[in-house]
N, C-alpha and C positions, 0 to 999 in steps of 0.2 A: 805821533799820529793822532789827529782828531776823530772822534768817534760823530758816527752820521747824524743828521738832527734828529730832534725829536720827532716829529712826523712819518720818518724814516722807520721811527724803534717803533712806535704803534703801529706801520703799516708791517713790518716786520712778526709782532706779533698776532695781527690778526689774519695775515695772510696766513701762521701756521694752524692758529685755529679754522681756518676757511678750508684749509685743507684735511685737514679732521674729520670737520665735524660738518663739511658740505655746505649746507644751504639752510641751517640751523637759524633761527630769528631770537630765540631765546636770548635773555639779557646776561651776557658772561662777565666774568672777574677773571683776570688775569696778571701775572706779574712778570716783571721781565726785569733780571740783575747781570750785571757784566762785572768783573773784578779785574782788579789788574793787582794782581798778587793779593793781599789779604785788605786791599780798598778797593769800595763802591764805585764805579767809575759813574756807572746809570743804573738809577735804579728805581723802575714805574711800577704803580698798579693802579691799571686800568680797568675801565667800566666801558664796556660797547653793547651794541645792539643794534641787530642788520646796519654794518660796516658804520655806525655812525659812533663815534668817541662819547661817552654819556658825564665820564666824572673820570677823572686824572687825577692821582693821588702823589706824592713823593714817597720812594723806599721809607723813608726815617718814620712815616708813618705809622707802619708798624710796628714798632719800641721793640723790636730785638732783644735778648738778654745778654747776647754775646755777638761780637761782628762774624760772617759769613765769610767760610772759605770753600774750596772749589772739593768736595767733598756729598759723600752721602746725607750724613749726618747732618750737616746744615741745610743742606734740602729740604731734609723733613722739618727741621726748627721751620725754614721759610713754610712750606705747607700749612702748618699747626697754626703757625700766626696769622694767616691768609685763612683761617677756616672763620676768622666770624662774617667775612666777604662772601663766602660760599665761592670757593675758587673755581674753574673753569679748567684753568690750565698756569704751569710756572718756568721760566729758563732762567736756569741759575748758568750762567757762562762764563767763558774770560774773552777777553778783549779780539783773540785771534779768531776763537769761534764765532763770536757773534760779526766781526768784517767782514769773515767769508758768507754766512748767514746773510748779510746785509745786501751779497752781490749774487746770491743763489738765486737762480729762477726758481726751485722747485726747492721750500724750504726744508722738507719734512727728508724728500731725497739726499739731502746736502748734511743734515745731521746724522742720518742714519752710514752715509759715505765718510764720514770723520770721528764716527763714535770711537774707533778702534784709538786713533793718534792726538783726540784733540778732547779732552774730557769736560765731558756736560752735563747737567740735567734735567732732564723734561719731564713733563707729567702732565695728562688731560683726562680730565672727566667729565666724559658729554651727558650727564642725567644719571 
């Protein structure tokens, strides 16, 4: 199964920040990772500002010390490396959460509906 385009994973992420964080203008940093068992399938960080794309980055950007798995503790490894970005917000996912995420109208509803069965994780910080 192919994963949505890119287009799709930025509109993805910004609509969860849009649902956040409102009507916010402020320039954000975000990253967005999908695994499919212990590999990267997508993996962006982004730069926006009021809905506009500023600066696209590749995951590998980051220089990782270790690959990311679907866990706490990798979380926070991706957070730490996202802090010279000043992060905004992060989804560390797997492939089935972010599909469903892909076809949710209401993203923020749709993860809070599968946190129990479908393990993820999020994190935003609006200021």
């Amino acid at each position: 199964m192919r994963l949505p385009a890119l287009d799709l994973s930025s509109h993805i992420i910004f609509q969860l920040l849009a649902e956040s964080a409102g009507s916010a203008r402020a320039l954000m940093t975000a990253a967005l990772v999908v695994l499919d068992g212990k590999r990267v399938v997508l993996g962006l960080v982004l730069q926006w500002q009021s809905g506009v794309v500023r600066e696209l980055a590749a995951f590998d950007s980051l220089c990782l010390d270790a690959p990311l798995t679907l866990s706490a503790e990798s979380f926070e490894r991706l957070w730490i490396a996202l802090a010279p970005h000043k992060p905004t917000a992060a989804l560390l996912c797997d492939r089935a959460t972010f599909e469903g995420l892909a076809q949710a109208e209401n993203k923020l509803s749709y993860l809070a509906a599968v946190g129990h069965t479908q393990p993820y994780f999020f994190r935003i910080e609006l200021g």
